[in-house]
N, C-alpha and C positions, 0 to 999 in steps of 0.2 A: 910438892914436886911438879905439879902440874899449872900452877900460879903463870909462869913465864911461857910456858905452851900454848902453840896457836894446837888446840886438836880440836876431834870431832868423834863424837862419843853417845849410843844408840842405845835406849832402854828398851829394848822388847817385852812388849805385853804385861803391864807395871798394874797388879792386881787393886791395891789398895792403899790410901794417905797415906800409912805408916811403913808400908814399902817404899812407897816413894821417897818419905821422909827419909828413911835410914839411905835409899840407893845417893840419893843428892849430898848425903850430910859431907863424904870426901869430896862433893866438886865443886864445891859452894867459892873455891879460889880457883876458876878455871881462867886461861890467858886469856888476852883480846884476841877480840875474831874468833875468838871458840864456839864452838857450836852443839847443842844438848837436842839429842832427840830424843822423844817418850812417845811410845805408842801406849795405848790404854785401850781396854776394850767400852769403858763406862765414862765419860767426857768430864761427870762428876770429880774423879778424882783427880784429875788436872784441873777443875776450876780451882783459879785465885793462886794456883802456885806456878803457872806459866804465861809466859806472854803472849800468844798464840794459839790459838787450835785451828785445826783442819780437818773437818769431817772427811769421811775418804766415802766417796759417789758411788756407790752400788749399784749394780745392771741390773735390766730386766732380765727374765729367766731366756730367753732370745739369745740376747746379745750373749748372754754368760755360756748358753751353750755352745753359738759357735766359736768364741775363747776356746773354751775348754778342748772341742772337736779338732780346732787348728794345731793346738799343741798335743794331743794324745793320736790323730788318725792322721794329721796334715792334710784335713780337707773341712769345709764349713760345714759338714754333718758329721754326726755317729754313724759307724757302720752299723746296718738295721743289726745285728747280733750283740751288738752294744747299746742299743739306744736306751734300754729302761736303764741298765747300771750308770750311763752317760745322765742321764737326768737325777738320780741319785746323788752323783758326783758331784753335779752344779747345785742344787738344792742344799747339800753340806757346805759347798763355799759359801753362800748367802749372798750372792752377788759382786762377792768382795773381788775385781781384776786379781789382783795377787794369787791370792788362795786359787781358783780359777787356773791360771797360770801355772804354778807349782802343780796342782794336780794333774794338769792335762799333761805336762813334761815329764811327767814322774815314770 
């Protein structure tokens, strides 16, 4: 169905080969110009079955807190009654922007 389709199509967080194997086995006829994105948390299990990887840059504990601080207080610190739970927060994302992001808007 998807053979003549330009799409674009997002595997989040693709634990293991044999997941992976089964999530691909329908798109293995996707259109031209299509586009397959897999996130992984282990780099391992996309070797050799993709064309690509892209490490994703992790911040220092710094930079991640004032992310975090921008998007949760709208200012580049924690308020002092927040700042141990604020470092908690960033420490859970592991420096990942995203994660970071989502938390502090949350």
């Amino acid at each position: 169905m998807l053979s003549h389709m330009k799409v674009f199509v997002v595997l989040d967080d693709v634990g293991n080969a044999a997941q992976l194997e089964y999530l691909c086995e329908e798109l293995d006829d996707l259109g031209p110009n299509s586009r397959l994105i897999i996130t992984a948390r282990d780099r391992h299990t996309l070797r050799g079955r993709v064309d690509v990887i892209y490490e994703v840059t992790k911040w220092k504990f710094e930079e991640s807190l004032r992310l975090f601080s921008i998007g949760a207080f709208k200012q580049n610190h924690p308020k002092d009654s927040y700042n141990l739970l604020s470092q908690r927060a960033v420490a859970y994302a592991g420096g990942v922007p995203l994660a970071l992001k989502v938390l502090g808007d949350t």
